[in-house]
PDB file of N, CA, C and O in Angstrom:
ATOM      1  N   UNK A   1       0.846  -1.191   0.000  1.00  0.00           N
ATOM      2  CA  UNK A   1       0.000   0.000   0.000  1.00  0.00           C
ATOM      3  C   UNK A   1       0.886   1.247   0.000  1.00  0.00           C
ATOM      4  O   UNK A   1       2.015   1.211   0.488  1.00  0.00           O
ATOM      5  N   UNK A   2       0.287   2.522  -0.635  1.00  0.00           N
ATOM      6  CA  UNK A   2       1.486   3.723  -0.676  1.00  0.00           C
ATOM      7  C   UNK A   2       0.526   4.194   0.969  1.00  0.00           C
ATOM      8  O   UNK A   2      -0.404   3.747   1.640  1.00  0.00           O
ATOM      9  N   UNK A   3       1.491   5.358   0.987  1.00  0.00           N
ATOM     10  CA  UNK A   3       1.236   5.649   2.436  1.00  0.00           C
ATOM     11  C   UNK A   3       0.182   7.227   1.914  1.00  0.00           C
ATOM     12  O   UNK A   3       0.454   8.216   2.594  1.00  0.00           O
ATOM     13  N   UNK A   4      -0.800   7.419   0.930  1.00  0.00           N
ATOM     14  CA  UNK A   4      -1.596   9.099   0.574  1.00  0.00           C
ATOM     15  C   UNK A   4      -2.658   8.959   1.574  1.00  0.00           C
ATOM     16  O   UNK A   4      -3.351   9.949   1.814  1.00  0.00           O
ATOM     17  N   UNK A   5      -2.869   7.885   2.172  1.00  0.00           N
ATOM     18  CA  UNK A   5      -4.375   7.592   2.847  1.00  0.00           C
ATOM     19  C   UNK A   5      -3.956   7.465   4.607  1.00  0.00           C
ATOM     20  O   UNK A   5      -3.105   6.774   5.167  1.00  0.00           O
ATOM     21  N   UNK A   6      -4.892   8.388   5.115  1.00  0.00           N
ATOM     22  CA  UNK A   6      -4.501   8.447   6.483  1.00  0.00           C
ATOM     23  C   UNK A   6      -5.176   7.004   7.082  1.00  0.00           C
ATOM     24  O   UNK A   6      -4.710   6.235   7.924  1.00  0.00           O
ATOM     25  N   UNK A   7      -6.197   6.948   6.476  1.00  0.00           N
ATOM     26  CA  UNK A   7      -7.072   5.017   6.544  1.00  0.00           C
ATOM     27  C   UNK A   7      -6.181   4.107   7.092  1.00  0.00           C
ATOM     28  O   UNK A   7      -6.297   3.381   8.080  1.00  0.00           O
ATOM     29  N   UNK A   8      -4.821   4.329   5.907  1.00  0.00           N
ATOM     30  CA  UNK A   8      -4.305   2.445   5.773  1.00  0.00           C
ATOM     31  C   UNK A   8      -2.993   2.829   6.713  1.00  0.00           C
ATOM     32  O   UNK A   8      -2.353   1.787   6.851  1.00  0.00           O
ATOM     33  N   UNK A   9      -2.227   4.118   7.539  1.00  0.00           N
ATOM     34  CA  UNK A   9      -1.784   3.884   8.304  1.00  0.00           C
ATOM     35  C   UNK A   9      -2.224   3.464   9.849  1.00  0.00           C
ATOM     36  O   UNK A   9      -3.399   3.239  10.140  1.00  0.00           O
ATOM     37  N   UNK A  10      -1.380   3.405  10.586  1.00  0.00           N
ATOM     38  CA  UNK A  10      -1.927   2.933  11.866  1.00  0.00           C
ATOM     39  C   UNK A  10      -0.585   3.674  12.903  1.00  0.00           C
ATOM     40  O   UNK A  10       0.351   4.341  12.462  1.00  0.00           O
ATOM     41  N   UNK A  11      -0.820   3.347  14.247  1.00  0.00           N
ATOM     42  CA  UNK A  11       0.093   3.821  15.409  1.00  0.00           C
ATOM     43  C   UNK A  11       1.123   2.335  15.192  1.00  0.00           C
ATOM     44  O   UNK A  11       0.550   1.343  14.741  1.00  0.00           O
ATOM     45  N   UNK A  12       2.035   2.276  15.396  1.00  0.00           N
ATOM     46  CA  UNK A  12       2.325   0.888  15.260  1.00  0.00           C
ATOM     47  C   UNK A  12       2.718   0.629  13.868  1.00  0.00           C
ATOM     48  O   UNK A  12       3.923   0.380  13.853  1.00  0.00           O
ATOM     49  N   UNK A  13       2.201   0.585  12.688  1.00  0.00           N
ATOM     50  CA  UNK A  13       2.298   0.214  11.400  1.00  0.00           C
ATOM     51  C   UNK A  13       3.796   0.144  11.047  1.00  0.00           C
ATOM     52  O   UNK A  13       4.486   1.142  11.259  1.00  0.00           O
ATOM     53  N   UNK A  14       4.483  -1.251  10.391  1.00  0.00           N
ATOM     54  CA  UNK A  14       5.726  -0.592  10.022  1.00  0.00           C
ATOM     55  C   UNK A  14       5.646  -0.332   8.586  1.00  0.00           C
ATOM     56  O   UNK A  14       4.997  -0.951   7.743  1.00  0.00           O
ATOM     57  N   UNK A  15       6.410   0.684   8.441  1.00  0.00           N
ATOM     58  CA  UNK A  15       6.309   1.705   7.185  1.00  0.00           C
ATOM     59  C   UNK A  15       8.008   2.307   6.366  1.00  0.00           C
ATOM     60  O   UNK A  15       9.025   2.479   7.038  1.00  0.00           O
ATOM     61  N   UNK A  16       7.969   2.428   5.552  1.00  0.00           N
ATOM     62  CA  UNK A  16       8.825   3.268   4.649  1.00  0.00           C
ATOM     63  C   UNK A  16       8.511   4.613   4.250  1.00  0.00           C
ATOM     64  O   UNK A  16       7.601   5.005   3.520  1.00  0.00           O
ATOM     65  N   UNK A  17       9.699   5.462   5.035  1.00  0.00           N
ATOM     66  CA  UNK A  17       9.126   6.634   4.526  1.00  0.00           C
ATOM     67  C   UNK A  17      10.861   7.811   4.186  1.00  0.00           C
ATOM     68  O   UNK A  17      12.005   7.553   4.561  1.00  0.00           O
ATOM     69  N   UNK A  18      10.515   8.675   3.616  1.00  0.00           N
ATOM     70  CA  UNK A  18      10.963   9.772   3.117  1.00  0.00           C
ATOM     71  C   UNK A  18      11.165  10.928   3.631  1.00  0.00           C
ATOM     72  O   UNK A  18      10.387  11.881   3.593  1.00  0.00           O
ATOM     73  N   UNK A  19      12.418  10.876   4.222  1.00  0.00           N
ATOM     74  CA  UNK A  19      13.023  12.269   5.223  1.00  0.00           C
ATOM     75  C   UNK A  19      12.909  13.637   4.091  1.00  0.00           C
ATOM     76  O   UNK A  19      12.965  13.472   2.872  1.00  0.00           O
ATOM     77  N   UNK A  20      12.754  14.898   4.708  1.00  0.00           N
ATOM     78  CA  UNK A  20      12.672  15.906   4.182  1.00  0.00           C
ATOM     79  C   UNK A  20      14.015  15.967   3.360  1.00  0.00           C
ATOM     80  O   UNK A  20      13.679  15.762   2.193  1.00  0.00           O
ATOM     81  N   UNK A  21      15.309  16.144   3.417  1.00  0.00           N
ATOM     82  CA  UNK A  21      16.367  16.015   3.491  1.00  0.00           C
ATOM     83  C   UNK A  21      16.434  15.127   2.315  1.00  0.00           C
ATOM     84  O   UNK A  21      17.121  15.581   1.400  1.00  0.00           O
ATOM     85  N   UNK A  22      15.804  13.783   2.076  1.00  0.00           N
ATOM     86  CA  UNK A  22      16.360  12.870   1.379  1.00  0.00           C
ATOM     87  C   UNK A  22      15.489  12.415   0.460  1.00  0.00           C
ATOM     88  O   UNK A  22      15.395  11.285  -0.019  1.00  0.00           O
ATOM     89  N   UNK A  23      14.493  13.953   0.131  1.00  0.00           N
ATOM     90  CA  UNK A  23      13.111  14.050  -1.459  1.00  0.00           C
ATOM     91  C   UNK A  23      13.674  13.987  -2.420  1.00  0.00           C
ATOM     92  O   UNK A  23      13.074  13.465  -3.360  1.00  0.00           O
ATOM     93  N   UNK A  24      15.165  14.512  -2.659  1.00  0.00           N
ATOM     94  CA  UNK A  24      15.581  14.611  -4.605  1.00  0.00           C
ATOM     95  C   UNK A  24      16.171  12.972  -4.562  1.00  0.00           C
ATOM     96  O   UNK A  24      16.174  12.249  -5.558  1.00  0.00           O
ATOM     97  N   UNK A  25      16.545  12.654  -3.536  1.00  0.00           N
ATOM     98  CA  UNK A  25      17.360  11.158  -3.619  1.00  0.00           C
ATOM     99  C   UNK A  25      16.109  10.016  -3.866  1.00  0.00           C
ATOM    100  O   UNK A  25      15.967   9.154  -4.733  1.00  0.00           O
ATOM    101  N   UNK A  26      15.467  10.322  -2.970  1.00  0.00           N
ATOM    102  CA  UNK A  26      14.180   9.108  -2.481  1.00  0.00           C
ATOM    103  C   UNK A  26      14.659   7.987  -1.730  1.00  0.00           C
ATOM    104  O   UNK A  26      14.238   6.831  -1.689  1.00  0.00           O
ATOM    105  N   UNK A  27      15.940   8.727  -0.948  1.00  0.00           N
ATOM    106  CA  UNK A  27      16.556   7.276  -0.078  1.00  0.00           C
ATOM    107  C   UNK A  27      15.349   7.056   0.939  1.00  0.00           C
ATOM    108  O   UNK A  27      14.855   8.076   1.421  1.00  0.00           O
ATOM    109  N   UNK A  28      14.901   5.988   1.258  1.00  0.00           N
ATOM    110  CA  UNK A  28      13.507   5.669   2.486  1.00  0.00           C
ATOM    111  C   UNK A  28      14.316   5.158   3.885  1.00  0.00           C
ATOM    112  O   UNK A  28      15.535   5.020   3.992  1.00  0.00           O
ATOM    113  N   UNK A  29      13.518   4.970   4.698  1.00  0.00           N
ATOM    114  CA  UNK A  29      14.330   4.902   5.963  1.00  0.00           C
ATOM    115  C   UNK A  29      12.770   3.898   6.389  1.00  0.00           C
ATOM    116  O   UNK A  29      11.618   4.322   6.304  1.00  0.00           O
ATOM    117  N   UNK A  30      13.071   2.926   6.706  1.00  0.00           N
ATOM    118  CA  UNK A  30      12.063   1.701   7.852  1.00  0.00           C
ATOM    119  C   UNK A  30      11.624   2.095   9.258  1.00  0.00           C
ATOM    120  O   UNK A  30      12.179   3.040   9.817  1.00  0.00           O
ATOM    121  N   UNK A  31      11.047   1.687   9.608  1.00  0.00           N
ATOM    122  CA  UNK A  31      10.643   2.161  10.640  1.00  0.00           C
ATOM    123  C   UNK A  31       8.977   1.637  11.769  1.00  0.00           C
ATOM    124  O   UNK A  31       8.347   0.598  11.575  1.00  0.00           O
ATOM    125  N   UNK A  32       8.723   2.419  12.578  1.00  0.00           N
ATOM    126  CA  UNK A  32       7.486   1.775  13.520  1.00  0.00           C
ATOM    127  C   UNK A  32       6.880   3.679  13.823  1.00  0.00           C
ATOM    128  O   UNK A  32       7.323   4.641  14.450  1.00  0.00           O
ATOM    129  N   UNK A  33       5.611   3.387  12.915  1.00  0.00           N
ATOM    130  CA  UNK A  33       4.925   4.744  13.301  1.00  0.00           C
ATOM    131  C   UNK A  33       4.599   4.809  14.501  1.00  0.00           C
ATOM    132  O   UNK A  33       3.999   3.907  15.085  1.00  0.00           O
ATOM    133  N   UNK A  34       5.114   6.363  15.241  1.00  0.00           N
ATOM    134  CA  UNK A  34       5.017   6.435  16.700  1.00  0.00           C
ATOM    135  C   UNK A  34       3.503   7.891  16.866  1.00  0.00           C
ATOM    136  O   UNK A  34       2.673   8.078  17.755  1.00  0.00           O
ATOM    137  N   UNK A  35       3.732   8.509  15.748  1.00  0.00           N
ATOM    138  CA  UNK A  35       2.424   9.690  15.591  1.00  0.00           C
ATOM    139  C   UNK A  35       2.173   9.899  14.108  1.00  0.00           C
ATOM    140  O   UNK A  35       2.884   9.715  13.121  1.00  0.00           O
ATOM    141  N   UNK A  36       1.049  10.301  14.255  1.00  0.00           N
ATOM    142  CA  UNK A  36       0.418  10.771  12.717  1.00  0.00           C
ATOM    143  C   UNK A  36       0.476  11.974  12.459  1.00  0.00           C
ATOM    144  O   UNK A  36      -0.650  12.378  12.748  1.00  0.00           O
ATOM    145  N   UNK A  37       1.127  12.914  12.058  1.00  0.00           N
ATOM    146  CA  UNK A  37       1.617  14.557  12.007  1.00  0.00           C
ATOM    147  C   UNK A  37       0.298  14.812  11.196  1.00  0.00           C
ATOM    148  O   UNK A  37      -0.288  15.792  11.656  1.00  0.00           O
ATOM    149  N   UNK A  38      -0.487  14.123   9.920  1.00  0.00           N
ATOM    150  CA  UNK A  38      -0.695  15.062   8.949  1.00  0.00           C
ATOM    151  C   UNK A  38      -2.279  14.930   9.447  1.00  0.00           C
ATOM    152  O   UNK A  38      -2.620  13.770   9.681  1.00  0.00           O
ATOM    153  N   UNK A  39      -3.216  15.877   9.627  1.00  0.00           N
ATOM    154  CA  UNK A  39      -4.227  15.789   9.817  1.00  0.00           C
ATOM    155  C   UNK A  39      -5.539  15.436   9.043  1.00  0.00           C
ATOM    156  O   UNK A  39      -6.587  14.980   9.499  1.00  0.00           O
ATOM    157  N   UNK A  40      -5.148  15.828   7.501  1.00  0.00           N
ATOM    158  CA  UNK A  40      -5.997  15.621   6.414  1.00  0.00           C
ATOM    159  C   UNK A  40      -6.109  13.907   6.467  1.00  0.00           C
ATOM    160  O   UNK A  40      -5.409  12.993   6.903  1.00  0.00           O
ATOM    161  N   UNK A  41      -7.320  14.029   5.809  1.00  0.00           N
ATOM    162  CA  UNK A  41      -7.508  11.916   5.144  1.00  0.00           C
ATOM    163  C   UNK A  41      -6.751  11.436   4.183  1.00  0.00           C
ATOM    164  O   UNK A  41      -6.386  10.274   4.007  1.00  0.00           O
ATOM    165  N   UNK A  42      -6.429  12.821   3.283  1.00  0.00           N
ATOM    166  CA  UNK A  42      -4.809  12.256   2.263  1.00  0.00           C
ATOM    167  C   UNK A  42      -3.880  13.009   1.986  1.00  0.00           C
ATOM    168  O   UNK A  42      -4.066  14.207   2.196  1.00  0.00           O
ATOM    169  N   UNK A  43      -2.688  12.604   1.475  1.00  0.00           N
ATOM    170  CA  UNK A  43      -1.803  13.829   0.782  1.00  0.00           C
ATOM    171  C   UNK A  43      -1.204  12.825  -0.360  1.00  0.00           C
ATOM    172  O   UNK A  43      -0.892  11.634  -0.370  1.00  0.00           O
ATOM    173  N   UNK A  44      -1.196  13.960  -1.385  1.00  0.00           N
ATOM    174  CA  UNK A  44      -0.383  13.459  -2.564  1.00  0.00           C
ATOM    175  C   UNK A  44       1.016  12.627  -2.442  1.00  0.00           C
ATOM    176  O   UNK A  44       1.485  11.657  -3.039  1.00  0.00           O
ATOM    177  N   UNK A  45       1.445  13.454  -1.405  1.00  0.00           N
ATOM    178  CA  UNK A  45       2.652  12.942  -1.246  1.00  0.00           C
ATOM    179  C   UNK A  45       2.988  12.459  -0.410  1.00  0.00           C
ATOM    180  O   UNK A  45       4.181  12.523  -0.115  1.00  0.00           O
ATOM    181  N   UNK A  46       1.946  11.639   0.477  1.00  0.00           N
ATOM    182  CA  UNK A  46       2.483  10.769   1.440  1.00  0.00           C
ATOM    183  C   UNK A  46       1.838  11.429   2.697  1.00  0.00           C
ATOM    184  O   UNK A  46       1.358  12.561   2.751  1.00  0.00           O
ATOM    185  N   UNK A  47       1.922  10.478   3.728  1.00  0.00           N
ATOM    186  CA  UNK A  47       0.971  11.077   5.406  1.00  0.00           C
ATOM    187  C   UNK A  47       2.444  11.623   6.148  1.00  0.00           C
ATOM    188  O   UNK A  47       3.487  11.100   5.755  1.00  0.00           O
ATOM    189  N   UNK A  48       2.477  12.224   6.760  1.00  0.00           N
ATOM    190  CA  UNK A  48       3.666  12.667   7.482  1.00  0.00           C
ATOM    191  C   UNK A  48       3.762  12.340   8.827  1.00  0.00           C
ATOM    192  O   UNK A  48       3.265  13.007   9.734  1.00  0.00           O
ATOM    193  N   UNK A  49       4.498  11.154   8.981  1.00  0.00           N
ATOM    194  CA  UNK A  49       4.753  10.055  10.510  1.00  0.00           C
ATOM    195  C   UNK A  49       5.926  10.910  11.117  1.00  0.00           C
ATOM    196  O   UNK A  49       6.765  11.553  10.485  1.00  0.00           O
ATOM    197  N   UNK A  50       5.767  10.740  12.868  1.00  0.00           N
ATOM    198  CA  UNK A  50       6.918  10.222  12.740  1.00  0.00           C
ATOM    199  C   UNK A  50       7.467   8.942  13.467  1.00  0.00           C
ATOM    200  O   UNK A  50       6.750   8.700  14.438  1.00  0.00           O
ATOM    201  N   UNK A  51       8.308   8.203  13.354  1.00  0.00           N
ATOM    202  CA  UNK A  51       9.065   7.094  13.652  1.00  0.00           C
ATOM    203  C   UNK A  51       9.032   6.922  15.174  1.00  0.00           C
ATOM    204  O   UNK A  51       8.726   7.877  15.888  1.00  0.00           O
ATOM    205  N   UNK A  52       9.406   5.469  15.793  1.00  0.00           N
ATOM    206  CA  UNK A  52       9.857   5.508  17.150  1.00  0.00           C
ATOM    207  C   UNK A  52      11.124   5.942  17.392  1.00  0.00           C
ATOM    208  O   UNK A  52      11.341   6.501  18.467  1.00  0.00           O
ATOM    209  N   UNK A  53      12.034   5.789  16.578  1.00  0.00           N
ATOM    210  CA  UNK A  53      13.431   6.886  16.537  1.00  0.00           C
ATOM    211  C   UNK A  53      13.453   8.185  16.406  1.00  0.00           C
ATOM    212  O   UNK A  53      14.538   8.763  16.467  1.00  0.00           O
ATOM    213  N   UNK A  54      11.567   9.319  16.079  1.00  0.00           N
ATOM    214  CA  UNK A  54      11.988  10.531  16.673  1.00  0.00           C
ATOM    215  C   UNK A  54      12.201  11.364  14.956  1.00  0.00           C
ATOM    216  O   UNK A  54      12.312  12.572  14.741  1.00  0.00           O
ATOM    217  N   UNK A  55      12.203  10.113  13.846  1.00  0.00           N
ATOM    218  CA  UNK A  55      12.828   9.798  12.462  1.00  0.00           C
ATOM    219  C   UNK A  55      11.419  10.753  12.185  1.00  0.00           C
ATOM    220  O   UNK A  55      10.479  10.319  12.850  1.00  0.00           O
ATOM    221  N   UNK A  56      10.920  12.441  11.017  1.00  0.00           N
ATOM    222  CA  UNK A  56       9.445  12.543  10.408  1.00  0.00           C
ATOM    223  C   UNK A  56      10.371  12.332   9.284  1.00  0.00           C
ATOM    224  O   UNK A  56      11.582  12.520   9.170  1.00  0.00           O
ATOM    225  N   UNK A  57       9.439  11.877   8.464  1.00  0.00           N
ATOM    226  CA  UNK A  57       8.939  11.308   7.107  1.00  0.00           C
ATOM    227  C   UNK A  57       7.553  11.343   6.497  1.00  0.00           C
ATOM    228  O   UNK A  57       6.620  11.500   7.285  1.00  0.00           O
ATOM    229  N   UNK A  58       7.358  11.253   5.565  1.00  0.00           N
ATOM    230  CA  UNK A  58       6.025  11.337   4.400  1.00  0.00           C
ATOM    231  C   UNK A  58       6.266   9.808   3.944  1.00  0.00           C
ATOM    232  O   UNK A  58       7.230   9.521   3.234  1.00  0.00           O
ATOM    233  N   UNK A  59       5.283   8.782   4.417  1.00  0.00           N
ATOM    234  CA  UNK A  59       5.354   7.920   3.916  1.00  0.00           C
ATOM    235  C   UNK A  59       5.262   7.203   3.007  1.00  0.00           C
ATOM    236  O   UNK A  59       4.232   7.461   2.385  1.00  0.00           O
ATOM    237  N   UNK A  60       5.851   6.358   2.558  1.00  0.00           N
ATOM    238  CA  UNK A  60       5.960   5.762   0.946  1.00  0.00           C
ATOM    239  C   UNK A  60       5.466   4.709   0.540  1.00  0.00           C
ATOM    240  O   UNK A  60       5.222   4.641  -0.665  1.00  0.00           O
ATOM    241  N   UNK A  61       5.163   3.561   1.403  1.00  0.00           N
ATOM    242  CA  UNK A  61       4.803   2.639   1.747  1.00  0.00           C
ATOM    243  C   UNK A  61       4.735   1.853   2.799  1.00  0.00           C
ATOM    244  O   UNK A  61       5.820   1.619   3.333  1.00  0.00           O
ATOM    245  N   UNK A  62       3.687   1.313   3.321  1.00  0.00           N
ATOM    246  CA  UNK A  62       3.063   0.561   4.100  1.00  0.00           C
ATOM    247  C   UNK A  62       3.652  -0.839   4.265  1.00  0.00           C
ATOM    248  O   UNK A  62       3.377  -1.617   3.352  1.00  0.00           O
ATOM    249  N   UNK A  63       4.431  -1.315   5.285  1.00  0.00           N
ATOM    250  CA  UNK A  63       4.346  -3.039   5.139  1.00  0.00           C
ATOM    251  C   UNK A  63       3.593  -3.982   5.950  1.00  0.00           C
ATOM    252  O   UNK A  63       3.646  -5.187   5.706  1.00  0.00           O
TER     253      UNK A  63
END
């Protein structure tokens, strides 16, 4: 699943996502969603988590 839908994440969910820092690369970073930053039901470009490492990202995919 891509991560545009606030639905298909969860607290907990592990996920791939996309540091601000690392958008022209698209390097992803793994992880365990610890909060849901983005308030809307979608974004084009991903929900904006952040990690139990503290890690925000726009997520990319769902595992």
């Amino acid at each position: 699943m891509d991560g545009t839908k606030r639905s298909q994440i969860n607290i907990g969910s592990k996920v791939l996502v996309v540091q601000k820092q690392h958008q022209r690369t698209g390097e992803l970073t793994e992880g365990v969603v610890k909060r849901i930053l983005t308030n809307s039901a979608q974004h084009p470009h991903g929900i904006k988590v952040m990690l139990e490492n503290d890690i925000v990202g726009r997520v990319k995919e769902v595992k």
